[in-house]
C-alpha positions in Angstrom: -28.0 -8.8 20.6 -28.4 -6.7 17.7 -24.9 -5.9 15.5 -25.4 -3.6 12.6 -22.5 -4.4 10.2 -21.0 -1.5 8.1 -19.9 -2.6 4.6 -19.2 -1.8 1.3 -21.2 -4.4 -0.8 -19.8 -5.7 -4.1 -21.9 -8.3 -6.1 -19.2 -9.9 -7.1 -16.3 -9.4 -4.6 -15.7 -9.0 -1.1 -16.6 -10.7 1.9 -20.6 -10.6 1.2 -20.4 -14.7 1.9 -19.2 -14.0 5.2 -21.7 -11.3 6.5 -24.0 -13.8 5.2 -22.9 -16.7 7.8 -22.6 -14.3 10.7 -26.7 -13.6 9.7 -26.9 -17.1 9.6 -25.2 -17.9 12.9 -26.9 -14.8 14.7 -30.1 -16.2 14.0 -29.6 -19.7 15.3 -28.2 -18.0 18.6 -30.9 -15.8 18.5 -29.0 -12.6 17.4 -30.0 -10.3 15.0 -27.6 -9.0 12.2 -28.2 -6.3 9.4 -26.5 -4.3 7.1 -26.6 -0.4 7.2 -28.0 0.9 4.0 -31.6 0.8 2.1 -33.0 -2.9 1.0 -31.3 -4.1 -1.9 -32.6 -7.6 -3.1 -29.5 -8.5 -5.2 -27.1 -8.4 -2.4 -29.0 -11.3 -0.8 -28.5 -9.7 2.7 -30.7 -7.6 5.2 -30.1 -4.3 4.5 -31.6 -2.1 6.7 -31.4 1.7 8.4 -33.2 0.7 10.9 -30.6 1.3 14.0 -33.7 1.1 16.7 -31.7 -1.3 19.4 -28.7 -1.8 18.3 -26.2 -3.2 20.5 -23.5 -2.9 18.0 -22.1 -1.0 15.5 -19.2 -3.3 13.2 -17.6 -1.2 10.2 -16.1 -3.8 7.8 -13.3 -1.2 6.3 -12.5 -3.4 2.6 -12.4 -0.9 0.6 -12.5 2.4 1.9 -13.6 4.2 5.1 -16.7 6.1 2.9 -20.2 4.9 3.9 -21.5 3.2 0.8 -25.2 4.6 1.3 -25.7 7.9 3.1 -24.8 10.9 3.9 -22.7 13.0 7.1 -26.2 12.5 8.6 -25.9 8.6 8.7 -22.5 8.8 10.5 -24.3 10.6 13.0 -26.9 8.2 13.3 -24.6 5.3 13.4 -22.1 7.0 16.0 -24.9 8.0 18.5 -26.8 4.8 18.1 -24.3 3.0 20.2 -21.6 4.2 22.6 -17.9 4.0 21.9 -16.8 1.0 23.7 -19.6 -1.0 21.6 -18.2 -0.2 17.8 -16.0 -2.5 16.5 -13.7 -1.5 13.3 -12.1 -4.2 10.9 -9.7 -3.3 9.2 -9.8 -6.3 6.3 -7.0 -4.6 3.9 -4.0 -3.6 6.4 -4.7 -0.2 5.7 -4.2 0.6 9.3 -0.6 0.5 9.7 2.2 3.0 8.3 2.6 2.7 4.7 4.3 -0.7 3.6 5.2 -1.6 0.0 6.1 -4.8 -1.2 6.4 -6.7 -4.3 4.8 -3.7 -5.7 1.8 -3.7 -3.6 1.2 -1.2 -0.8 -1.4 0.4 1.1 -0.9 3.9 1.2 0.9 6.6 -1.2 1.9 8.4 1.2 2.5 9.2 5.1 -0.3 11.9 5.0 -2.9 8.7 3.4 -2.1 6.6 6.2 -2.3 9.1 8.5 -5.8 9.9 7.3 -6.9 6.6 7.4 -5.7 5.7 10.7 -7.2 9.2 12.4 -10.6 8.3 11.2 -10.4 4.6 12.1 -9.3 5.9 15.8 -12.3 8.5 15.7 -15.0 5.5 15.2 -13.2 2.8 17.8 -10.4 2.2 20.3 -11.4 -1.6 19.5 -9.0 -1.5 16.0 -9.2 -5.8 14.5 -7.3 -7.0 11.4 -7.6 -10.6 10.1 -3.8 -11.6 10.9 -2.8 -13.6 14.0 0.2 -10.9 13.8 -0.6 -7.1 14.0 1.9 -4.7 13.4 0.4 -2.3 16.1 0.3 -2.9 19.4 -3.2 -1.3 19.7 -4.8 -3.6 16.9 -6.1 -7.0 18.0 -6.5 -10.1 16.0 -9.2 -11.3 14.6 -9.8 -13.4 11.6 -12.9 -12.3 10.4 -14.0 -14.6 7.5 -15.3 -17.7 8.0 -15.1 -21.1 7.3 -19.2 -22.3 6.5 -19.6 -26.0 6.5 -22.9 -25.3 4.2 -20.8 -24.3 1.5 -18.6 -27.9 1.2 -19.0 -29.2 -2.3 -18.0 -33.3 -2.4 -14.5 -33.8 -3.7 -15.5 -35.6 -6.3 -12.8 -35.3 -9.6 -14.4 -37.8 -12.1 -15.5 -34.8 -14.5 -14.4 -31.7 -13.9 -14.5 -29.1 -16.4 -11.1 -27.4 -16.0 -8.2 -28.6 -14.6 -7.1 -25.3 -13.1 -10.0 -22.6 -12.0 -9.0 -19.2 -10.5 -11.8 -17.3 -9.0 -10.7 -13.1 -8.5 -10.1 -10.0 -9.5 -6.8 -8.3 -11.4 -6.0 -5.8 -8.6 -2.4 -6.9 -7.8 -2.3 -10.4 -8.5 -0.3 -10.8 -11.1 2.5 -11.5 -9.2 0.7 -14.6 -7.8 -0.3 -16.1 -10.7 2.2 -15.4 -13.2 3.9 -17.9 -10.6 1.6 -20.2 -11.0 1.0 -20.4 -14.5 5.2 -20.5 -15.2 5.3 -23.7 -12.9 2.2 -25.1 -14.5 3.8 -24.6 -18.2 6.0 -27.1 -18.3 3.2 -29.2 -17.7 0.7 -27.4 -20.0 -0.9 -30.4 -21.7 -1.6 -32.4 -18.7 -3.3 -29.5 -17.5 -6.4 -29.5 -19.7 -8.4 -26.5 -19.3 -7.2 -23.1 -17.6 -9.9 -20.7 -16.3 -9.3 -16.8 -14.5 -12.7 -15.6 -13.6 -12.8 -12.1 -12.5 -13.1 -8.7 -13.9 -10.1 -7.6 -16.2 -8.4 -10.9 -17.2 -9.4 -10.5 -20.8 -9.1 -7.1 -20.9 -8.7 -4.0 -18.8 -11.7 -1.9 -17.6 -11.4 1.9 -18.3 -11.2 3.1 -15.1 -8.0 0.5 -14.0 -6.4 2.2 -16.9 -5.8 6.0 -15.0 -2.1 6.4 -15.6 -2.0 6.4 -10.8 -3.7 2.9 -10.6 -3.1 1.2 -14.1 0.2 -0.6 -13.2 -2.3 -2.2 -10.0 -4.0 -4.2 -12.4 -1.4 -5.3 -15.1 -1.7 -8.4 -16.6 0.4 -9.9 -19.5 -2.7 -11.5 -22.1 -0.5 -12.1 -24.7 1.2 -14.7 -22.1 -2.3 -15.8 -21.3 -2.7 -16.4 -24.9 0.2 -18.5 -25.3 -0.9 -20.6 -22.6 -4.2 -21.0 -23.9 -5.9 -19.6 -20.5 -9.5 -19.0 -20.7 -10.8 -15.1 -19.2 -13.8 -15.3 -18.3 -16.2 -13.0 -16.7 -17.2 -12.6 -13.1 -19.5 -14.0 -11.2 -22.0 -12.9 -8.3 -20.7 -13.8 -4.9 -23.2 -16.7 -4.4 -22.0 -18.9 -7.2 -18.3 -18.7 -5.8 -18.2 -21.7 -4.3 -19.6 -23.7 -7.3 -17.3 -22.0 -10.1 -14.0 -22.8 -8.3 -15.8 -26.5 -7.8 -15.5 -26.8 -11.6 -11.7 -27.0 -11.9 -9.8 -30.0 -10.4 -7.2 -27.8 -8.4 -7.3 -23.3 -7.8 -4.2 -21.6 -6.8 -4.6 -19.4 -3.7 -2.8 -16.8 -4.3 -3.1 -13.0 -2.3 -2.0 -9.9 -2.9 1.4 -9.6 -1.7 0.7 -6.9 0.8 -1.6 -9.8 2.6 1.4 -12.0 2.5 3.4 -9.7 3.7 0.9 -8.8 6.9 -0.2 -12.8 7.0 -4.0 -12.0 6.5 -6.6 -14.5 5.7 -9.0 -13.5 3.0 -12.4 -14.7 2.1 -10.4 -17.5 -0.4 -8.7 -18.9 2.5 -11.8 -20.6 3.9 -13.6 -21.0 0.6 -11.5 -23.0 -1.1 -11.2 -25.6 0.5 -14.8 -25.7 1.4 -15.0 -26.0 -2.8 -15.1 -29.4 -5.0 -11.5 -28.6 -5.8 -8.0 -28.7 -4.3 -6.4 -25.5 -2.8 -2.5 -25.3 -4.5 -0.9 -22.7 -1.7 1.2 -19.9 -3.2 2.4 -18.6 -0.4 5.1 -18.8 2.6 4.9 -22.6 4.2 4.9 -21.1 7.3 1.8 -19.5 6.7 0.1 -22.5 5.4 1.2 -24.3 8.8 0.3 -22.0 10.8 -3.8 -21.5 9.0 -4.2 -24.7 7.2 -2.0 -27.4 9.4 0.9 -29.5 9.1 -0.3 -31.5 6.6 -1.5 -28.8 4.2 2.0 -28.5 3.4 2.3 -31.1 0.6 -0.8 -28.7 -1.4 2.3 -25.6 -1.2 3.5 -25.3 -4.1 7.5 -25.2 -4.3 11.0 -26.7 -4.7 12.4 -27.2 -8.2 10.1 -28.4 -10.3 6.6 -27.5 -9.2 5.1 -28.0 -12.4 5.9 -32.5 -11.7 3.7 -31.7 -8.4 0.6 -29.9 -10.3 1.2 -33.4 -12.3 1.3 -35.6 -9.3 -2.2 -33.5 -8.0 -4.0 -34.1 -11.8 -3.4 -37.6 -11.7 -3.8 -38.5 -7.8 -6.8 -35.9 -6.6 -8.0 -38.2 -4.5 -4.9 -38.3 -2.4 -4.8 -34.8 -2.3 -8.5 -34.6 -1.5 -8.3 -36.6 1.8 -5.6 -33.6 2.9 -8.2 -31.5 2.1 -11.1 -33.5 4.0 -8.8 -32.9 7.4 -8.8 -28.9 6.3 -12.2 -28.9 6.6 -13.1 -30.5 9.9 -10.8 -29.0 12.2 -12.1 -25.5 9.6 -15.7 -26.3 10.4 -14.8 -26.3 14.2 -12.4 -23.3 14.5 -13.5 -20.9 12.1 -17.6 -21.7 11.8 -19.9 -19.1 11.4 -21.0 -19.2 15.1 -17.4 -19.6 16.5 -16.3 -16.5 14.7 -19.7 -14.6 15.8 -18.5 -15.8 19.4 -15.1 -14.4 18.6 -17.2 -10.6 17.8 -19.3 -10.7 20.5 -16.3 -11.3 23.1 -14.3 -8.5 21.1 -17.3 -6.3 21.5 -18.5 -6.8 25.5 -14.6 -6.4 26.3 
């Protein structure tokens, strides 16, 4: 089988480490996977135009719902090169769904947006996925998407890490999440040793997150960061993800509070605890349950004084590590490359 996947590629954000398994895992099964668009070498993927026997067409809908590469001409070519029945929209940022704010997060501005959006997801596919095990719409069906890789797991060794806290991501509405984190961490500060935020605008704002409609998106307190001593550093290509959040002892997985709200999995939800590190959960416990298993529930972070249990992680990372070594096997069996490609396939020959 051949699946053309339809993606916005970032070279340093996104879900480019998942397209990457799925290639992977379509080889070994004797699949074929390729990108739409002309070749480009630092994306590490095969890009191709080529649509000559394809028996799929995926579009990955991350960003936005405009091809990346192309023209009115290549939606042509992408719509007539399979039938209806075999394109296969997934919808990785809840955008398909009436407008919803929350904790100053949302995913459309207005009803006419999300009407919009949802018109020209219909006009592409009846076969509508989000990565949540709990759709809003009836019509949407759910599938995780990202994957857990076992290729990626980096040994859980803590006897010289670099940081003790590491934060791989962008700005874009997650200031909520980890202005949490670093307030339970500061009572704590000096156990803590080094604090690190990689991503684009955690030392300072680009221009364009500064237009007066999107600014308050990306808001971040520095002079708080400052105080705390955090290190902003810059981003990094999507291949050395994995290996950056290895350097700190424990990262905080935090989302944006829309993908709380909708219980989505993001690509952080299976690479960090793939990483050298240990995953400190942000988020509802219920959630954590429900992805990660019962005993994930001692890496949430809550109850009175969470900045004692950051403590308790610094000086006992082994203990927490061997919660994290259960993470990853039943991970490696549910949410593999080739299971989730399974997953696709079943979606697309329904």
């Amino acid at each position: 089988m051949k699946l053309v996947f339809v993606y916005w590629g970032y070279e340093n954000a996104g879900s480019m480490l998942d397209l990457r398994g799925y290639a992977r895992a379509a080889r070994d099964a004797g699949h074929q996977v390729t990108i739409y668009g002309p070749p480009n070498p630092k994306f590490a993927l095969e890009y191709s135009q080529d649509l000559t026997g394809a028996d799929a067409v995926v579009f990955v809908v991350e960003w936005t719902t405009q091809l990346q590469y192309g023209d009115r001409l290549d939606w042509v070519r992408l719509l007539s090169a399979v039938p209806r029945e075999r394109r296969v929209v997934i919808d990785c940022d809840g955008a398909y769904n009436d407008p919803l704010e929350f904790r100053g997060d949302y995913n459309h501005r207005t009803p006419e947006s999300s009407r919009a959006w949802c018109a020209f997801c219909d006009s592409l596919s009846d076969k509508i996925c989000q990565p949540t095990l709990k759709p809003l719409r009836p019509n949407v069906r759910p599938f995780l998407f990202h994957i857990y890789d076992p290729t990626w797991e980096t040994p859980l060794d803590f006897t010289s890490k670099e940081f003790g806290m590491i934060y791989v991501g962008h700005t874009k509405f997650r200031w909520h999440g980890m202005s949490r984190m670093l307030h339970a961490l500061e009572p704590v500060r000096e156990s803590v040793g080094r604090i690190g935020l990689v991503g684009e605008g955690w030392d300072a704002p680009l221009e364009w997150t500064e237009w007066h409609e999107i600014r308050a998106n990306y808001a971040v307190d520095r002079d708080y960061l400052k105080t705390l001593r955090v290190e902003a550093l810059p981003a990094v290509p999507y291949p050395q993800v994995i290996a950056t959040m290895s350097r700190g002892v424990f990262n905080p997985v935090i989302y944006r509070p829309l993908f709380e709200l909708l219980g989505m999995v993001t690509c952080r939800t299976f690479e960090t605890p793939a990483s050298g590190t240990i995953p400190l959960f942000l988020l509802d416990p219920g959630y954590v349950r429900e992805i990660y298993g019962e005993a994930a529930e001692a890496l949430t972070l809550m109850g009175d004084h969470p900045g004692e249990h950051i403590r308790d992680v610094l000086q006992r990372p082994s203990h927490y590590g061997a919660i994290v070594e259960g993470i990853r096997r039943e991970f490696a069996e549910r949410h593999s490359p080739r299971a989730r490609l399974n997953q696709l396939i079943e979606i697309i020959a329904q």
